[in-house]
MDAnalysis code that builds the backbone (N, CA, C; Angstrom):
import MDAnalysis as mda
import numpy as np

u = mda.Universe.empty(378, n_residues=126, atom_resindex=np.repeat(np.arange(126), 3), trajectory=True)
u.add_TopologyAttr("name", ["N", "CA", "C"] * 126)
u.add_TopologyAttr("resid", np.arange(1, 127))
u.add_TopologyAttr("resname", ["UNK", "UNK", "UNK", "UNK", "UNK", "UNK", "UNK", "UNK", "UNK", "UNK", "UNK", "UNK", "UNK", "UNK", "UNK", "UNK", "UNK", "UNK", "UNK", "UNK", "UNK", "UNK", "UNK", "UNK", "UNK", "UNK", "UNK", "UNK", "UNK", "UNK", "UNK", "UNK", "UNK", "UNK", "UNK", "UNK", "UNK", "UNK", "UNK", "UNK", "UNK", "UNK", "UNK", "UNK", "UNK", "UNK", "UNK", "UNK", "UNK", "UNK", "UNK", "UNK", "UNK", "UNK", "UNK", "UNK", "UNK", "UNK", "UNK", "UNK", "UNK", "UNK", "UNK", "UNK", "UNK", "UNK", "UNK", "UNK", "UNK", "UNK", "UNK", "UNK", "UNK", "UNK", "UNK", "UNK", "UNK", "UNK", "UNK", "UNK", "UNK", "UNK", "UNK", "UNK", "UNK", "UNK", "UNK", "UNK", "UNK", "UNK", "UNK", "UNK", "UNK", "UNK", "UNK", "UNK", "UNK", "UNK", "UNK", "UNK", "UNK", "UNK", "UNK", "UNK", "UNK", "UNK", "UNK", "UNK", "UNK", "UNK", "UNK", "UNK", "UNK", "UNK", "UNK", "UNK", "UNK", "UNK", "UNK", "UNK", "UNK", "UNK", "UNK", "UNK", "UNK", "UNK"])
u.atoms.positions = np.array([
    [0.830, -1.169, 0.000],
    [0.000, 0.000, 0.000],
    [0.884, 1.245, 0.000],
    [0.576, 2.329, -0.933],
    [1.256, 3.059, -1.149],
    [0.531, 4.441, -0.232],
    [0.411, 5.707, 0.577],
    [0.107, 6.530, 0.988],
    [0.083, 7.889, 0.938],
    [-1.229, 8.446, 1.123],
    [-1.041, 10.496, 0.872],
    [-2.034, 10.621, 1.682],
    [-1.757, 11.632, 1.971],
    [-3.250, 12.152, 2.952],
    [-3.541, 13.506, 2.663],
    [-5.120, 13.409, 3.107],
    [-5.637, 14.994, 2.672],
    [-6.250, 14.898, 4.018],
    [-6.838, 16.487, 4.063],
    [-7.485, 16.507, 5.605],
    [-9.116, 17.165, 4.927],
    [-10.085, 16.871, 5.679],
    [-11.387, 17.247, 6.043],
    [-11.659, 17.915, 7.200],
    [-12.065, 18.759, 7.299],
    [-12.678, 19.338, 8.847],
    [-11.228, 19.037, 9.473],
    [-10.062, 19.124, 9.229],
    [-9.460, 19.026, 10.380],
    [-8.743, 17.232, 10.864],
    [-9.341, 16.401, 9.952],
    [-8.814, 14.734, 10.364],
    [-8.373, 14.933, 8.551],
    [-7.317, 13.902, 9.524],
    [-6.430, 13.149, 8.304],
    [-6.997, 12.299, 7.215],
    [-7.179, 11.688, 6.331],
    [-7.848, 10.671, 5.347],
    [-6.553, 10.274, 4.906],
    [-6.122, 8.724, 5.373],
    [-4.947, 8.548, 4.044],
    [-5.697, 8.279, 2.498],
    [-4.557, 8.187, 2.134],
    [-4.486, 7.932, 0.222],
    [-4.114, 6.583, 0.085],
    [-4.825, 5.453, -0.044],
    [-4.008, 4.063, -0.410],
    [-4.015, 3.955, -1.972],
    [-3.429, 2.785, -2.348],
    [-3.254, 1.895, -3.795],
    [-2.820, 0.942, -2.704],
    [-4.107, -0.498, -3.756],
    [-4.051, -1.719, -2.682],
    [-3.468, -2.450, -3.565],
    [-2.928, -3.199, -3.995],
    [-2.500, -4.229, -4.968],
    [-2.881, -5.669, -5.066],
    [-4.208, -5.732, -5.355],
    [-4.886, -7.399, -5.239],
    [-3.927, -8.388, -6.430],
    [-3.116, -7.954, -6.955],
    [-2.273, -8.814, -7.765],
    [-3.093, -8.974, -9.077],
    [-4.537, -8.721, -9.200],
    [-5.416, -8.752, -9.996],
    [-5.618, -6.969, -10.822],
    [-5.588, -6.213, -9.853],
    [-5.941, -4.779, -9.596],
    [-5.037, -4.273, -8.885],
    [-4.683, -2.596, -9.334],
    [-4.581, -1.724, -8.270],
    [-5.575, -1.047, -8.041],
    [-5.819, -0.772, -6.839],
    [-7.180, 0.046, -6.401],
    [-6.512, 0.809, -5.768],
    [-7.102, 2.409, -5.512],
    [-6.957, 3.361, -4.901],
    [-8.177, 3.391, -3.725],
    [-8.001, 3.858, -2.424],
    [-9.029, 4.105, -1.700],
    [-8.301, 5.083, -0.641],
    [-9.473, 5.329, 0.054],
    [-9.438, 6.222, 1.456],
    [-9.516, 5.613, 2.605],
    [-8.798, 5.871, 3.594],
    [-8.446, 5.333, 5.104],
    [-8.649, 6.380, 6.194],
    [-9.579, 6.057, 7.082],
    [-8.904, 6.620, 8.632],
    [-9.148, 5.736, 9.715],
    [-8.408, 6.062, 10.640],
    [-8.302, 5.659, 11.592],
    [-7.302, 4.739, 12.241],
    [-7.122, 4.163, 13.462],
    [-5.893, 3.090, 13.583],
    [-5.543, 2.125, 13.280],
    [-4.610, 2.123, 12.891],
    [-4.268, 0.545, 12.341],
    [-4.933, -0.762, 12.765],
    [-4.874, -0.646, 14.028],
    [-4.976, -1.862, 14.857],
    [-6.382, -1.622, 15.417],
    [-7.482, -0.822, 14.990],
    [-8.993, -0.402, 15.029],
    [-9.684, -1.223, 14.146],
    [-11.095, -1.775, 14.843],
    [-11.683, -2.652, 14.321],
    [-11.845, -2.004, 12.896],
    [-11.925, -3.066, 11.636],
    [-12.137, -2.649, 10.939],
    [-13.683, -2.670, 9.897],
    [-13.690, -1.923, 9.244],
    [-14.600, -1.176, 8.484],
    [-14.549, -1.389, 7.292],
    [-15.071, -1.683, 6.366],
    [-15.339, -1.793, 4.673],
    [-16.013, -0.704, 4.053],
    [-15.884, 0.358, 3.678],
    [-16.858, 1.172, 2.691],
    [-17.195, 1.319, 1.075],
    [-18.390, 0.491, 1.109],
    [-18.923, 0.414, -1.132],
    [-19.573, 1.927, -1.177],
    [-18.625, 2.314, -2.169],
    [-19.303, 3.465, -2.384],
    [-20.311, 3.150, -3.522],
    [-21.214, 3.799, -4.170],
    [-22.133, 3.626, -5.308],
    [-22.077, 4.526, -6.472],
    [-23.040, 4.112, -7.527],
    [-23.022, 4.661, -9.333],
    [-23.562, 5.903, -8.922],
    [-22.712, 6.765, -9.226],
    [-21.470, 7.127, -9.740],
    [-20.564, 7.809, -9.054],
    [-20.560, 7.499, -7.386],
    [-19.585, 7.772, -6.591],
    [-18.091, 7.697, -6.753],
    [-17.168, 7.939, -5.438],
    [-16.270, 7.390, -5.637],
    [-15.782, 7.262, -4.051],
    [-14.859, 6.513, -3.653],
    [-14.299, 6.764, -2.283],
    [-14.876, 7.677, -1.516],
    [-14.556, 9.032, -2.305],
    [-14.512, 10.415, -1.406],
    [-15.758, 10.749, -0.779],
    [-17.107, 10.228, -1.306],
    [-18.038, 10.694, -0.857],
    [-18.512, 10.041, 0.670],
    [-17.862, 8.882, 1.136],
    [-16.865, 8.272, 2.239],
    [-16.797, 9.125, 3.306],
    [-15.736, 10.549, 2.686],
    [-15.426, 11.416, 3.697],
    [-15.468, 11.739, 5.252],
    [-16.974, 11.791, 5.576],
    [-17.890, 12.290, 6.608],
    [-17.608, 10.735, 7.432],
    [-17.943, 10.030, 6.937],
    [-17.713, 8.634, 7.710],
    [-16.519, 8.167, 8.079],
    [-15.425, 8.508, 7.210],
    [-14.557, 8.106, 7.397],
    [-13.502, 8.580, 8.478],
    [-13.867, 9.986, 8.412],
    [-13.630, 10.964, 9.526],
    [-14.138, 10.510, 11.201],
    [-15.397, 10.195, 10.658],
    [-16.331, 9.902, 12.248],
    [-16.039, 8.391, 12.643],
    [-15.522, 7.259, 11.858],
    [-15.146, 6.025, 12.112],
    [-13.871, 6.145, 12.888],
    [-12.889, 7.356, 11.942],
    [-11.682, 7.264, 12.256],
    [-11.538, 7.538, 13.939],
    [-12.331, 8.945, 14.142],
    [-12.256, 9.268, 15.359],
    [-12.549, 8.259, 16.266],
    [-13.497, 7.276, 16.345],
    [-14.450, 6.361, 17.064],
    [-13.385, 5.180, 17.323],
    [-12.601, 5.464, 16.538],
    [-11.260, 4.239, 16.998],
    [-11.309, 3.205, 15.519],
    [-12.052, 3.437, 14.695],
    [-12.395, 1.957, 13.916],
    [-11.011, 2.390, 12.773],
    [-10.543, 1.414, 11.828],
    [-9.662, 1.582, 10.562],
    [-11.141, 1.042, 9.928],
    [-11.319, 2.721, 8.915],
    [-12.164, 2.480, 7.904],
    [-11.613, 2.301, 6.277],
    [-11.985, 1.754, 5.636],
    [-11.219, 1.676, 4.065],
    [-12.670, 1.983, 3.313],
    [-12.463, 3.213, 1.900],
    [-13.012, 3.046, 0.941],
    [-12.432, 2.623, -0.294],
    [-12.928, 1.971, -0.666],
    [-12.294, 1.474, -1.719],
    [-12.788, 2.019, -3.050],
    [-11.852, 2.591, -4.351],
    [-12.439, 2.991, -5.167],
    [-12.696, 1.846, -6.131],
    [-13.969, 1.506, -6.157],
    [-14.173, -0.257, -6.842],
    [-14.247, -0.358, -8.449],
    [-13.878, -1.319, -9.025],
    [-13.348, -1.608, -10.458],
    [-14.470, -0.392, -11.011],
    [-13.555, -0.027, -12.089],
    [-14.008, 0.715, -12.855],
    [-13.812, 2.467, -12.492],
    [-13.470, 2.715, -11.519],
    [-13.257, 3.899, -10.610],
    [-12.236, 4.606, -10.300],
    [-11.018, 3.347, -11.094],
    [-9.732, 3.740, -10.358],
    [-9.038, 3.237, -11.605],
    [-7.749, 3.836, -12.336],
    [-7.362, 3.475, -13.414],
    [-6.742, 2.115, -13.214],
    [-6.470, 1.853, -12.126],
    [-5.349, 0.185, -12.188],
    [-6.217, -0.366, -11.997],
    [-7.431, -0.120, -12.137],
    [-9.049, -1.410, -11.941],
    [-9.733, -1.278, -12.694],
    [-9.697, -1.040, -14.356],
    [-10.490, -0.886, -15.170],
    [-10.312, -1.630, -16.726],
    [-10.978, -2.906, -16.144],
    [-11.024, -3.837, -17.347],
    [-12.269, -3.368, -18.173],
    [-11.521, -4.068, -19.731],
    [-12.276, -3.560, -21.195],
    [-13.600, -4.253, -21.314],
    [-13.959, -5.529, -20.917],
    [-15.063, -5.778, -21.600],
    [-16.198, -5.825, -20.630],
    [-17.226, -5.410, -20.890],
    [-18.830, -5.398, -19.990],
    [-19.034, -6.696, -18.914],
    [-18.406, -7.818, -19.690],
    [-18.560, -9.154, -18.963],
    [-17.371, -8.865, -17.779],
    [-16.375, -8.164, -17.439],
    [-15.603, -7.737, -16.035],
    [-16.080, -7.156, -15.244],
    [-17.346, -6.841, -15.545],
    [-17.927, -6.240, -14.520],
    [-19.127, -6.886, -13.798],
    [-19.464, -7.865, -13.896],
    [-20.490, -9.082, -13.593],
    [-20.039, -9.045, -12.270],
    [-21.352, -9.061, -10.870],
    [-21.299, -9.426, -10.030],
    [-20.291, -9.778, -9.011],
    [-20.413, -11.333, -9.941],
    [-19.312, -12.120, -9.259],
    [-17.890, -11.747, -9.153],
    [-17.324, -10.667, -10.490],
    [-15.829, -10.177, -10.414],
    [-16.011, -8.969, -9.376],
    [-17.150, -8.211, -9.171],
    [-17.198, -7.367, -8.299],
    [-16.985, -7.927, -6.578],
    [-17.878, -9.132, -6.320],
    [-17.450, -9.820, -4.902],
    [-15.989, -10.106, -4.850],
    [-15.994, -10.716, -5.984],
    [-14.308, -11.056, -5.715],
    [-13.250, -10.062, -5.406],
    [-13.620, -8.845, -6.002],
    [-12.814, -7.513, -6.014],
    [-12.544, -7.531, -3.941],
    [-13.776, -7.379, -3.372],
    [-14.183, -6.956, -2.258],
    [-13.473, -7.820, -1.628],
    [-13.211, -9.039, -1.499],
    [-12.698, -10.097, -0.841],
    [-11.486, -10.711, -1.626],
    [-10.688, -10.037, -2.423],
    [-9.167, -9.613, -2.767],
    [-8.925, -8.592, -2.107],
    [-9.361, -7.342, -1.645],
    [-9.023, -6.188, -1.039],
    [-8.914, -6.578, 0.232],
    [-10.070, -7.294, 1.102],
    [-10.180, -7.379, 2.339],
    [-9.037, -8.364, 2.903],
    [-8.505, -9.509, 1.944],
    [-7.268, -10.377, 1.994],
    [-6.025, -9.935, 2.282],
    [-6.240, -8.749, 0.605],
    [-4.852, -7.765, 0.979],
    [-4.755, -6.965, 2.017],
    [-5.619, -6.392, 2.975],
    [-4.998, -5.831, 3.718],
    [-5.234, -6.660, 5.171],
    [-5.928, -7.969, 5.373],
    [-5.589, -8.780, 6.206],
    [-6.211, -8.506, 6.928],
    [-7.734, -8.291, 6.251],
    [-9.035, -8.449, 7.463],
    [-9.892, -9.295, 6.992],
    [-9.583, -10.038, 8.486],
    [-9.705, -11.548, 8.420],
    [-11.797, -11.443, 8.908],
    [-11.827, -10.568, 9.482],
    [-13.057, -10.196, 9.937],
    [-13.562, -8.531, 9.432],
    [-14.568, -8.091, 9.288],
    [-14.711, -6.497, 8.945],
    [-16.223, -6.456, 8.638],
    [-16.718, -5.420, 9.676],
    [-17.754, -4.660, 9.266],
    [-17.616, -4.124, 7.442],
    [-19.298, -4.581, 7.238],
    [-19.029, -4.093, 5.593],
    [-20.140, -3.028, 5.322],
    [-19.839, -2.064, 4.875],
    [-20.995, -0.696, 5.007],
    [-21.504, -0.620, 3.308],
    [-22.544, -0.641, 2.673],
    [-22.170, -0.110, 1.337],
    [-23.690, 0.791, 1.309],
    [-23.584, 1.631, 0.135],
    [-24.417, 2.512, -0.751],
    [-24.778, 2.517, -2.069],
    [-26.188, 2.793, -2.567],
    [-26.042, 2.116, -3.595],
    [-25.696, 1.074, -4.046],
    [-25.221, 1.153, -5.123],
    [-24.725, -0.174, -5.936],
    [-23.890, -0.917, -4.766],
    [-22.831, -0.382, -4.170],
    [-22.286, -0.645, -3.428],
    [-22.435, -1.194, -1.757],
    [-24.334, -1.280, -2.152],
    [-24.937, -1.847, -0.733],
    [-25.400, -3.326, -1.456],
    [-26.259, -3.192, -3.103],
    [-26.221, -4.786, -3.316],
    [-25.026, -5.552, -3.594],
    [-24.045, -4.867, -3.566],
    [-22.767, -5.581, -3.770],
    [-22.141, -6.061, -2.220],
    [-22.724, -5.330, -0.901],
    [-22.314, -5.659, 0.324],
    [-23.107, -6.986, 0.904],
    [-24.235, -6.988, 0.316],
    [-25.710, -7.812, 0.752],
    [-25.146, -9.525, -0.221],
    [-24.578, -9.162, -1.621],
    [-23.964, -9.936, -1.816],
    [-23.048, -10.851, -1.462],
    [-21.961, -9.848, -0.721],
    [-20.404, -10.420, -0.405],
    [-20.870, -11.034, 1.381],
    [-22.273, -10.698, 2.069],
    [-22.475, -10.954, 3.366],
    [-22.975, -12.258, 2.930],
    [-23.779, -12.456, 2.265],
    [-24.425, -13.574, 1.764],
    [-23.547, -14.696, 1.335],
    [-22.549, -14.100, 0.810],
    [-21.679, -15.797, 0.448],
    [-21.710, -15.910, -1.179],
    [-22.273, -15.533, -1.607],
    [-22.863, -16.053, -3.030],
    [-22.096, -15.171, -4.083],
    [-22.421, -15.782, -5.205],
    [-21.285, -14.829, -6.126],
    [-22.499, -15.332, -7.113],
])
């Protein structure tokens, strides 16, 4: 994971690139390392950032929150054909990210698109 940070109101947000070996994804972080962690799906036609407000208020609360900017959102995650974007490569996205950064357990928050894609990845099913 590579890092930058911007600030909101005053809290930090890091800058990641996650490297699922599949993808690079870019997303947003706060909070402690070692803070329960947090999953954030953002939705069509979001991106990470709209995260912000939460990510700020997770961070403070003690939790490590991650948004992830999900395929299609982020230039090292944007495969050519319509069929890469099916469901099932989207769960998988979510649970390559959550591997790479070695949460073995994690609250999963999503919006939008990014809530049937959470209802998905809770469910098991691809």
């Amino acid at each position: 994971m590579i890092g930058g940070q911007a600030a909101t109101r005053g809290r930090v947000i890091d800058r990641l690139e996650i490297d699922t070996h599949a993808f690079t994804f870019t997303a947003r972080a706060a909070g402690p390392a070692d803070g329960r962690r947090v999953l954030l799906l953002h939705g069509f036609p979001q991106t990470s950032w709209c995260w912000r407000a939460q990510l700020s208020a997770l961070g403070d609360a003690g939790y490590r929150a991650v948004a992830p900017d999900q395929r299609g959102y982020c230039a090292g995650a944007r495969p050519p054909a319509v069929a890469d974007y099916a469901v099932g490569h989207l769960v998988g996205d979510v649970i390559a990210l959550a591997d790479t950064m070695e949460m073995d357990t994690f609250d999963l928050v999503g919006h939008d698109w990014g809530g049937l894609l959470a209802w998905v990845v809770a469910a098991g099913t691809r």
